[in-house]
C-alpha positions in Angstrom: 49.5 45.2 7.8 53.2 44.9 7.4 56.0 44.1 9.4 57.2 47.9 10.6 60.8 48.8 9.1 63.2 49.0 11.5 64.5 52.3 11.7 68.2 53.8 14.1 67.9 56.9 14.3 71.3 59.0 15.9 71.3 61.5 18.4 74.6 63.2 18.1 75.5 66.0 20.2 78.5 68.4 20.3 79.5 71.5 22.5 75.5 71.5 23.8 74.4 71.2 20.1 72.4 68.5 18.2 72.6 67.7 15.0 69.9 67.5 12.5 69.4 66.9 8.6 66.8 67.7 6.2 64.7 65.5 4.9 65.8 65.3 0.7 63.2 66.8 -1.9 60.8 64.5 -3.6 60.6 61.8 -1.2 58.7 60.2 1.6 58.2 63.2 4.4 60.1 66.1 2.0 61.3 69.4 3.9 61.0 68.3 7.4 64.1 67.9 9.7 64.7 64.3 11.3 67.5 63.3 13.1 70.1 61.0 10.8 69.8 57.4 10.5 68.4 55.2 8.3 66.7 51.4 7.7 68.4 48.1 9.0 69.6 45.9 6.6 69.4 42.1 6.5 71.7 40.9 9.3 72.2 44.1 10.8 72.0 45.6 14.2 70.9 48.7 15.5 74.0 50.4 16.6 75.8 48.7 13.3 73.1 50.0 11.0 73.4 53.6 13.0 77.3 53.5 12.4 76.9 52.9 8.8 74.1 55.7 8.2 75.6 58.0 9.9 79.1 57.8 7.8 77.3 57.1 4.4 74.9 60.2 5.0 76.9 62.2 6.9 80.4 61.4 6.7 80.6 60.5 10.4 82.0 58.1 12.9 80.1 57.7 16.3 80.2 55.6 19.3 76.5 54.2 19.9 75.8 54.7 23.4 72.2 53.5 25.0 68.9 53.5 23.2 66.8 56.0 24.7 63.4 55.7 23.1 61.3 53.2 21.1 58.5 54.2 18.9 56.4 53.0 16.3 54.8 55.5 14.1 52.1 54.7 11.3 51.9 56.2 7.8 49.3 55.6 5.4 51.6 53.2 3.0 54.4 51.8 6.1 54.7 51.5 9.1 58.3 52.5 11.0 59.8 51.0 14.2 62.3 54.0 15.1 65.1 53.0 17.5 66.7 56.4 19.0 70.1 56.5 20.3 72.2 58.6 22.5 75.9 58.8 20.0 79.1 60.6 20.9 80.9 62.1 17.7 84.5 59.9 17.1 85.5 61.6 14.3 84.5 63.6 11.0 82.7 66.7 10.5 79.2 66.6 9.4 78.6 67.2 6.0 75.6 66.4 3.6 76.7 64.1 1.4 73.7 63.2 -0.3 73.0 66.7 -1.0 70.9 67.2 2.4 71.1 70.2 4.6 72.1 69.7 8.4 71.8 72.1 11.4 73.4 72.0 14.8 70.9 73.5 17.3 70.5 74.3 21.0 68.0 73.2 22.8 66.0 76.5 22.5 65.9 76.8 18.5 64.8 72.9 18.5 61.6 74.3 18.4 61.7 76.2 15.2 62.5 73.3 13.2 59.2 70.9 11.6 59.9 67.2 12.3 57.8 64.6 10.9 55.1 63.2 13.6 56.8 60.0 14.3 59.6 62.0 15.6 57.0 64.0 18.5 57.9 61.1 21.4 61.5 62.1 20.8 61.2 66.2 20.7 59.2 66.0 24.0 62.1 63.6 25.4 64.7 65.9 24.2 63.4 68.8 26.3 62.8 66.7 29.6 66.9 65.8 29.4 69.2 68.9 29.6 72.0 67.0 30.8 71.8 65.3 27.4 72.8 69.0 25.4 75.9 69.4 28.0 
């Protein structure tokens, strides 16, 4: 089995809203919604990997507050370690850059949006915090 790949994954919230993106056609885990982030580089940290995701994909700037969850989630062909962080928006307005679609939903249309399995821990954590969404 291999090492799991280190994943940061932001959660950035604004006027009681969270934003999501889409997951890109034709890759790993296609149509489902995720929260943005991406894989640690060599030499990395989390919260500087989570900075650098989040501007590249999004066009964002965030402080990187506290990690709030920890999971490891299995595929068939990898393995992921995803690191989930609690950001405050700095500056920017989110935009796709890579072409992906994003949302900003309340804590009651969370539900109507598929996530891939990995992300379950972190739904169910999201609806025992409501003083996160304020």
């Amino acid at each position: 089995m291999n090492d799991p790949i280190e994943v940061a994954a932001g959660l950035v919230f604004c006027e009681s809203k969270l934003l999501i993106t889409l997951r890109p056609a034709g890759g790993h885990l296609a149509g489902l919604w995720e929260f943005p982030g991406g894989k640690c580089e060599m030499g990395e940290t989390l919260p500087e990997c989570l900075q650098r995701e989040l501007f590249e994909e999004v066009g964002i700037v965030v402080n990187v507050r506290e990690r709030v969850l920890v999971t490891t989630h299995a595929y068939p062909k990898k393995t992921i370690k995803l690191n989930f962080f609690l950001c405050q928006l700095v500056s920017g307005k989110p935009q796709g850059i890579e072409g992906q679609a994003l949302a900003w939903v309340d804590m009651d249309t969370l539900n109507c949006y598929n996530f891939p399995e990995a992300d379950a821990k972190m739904l169910e954590k999201l609806r025992q915090n409501p003083c996160w969404w304020r």
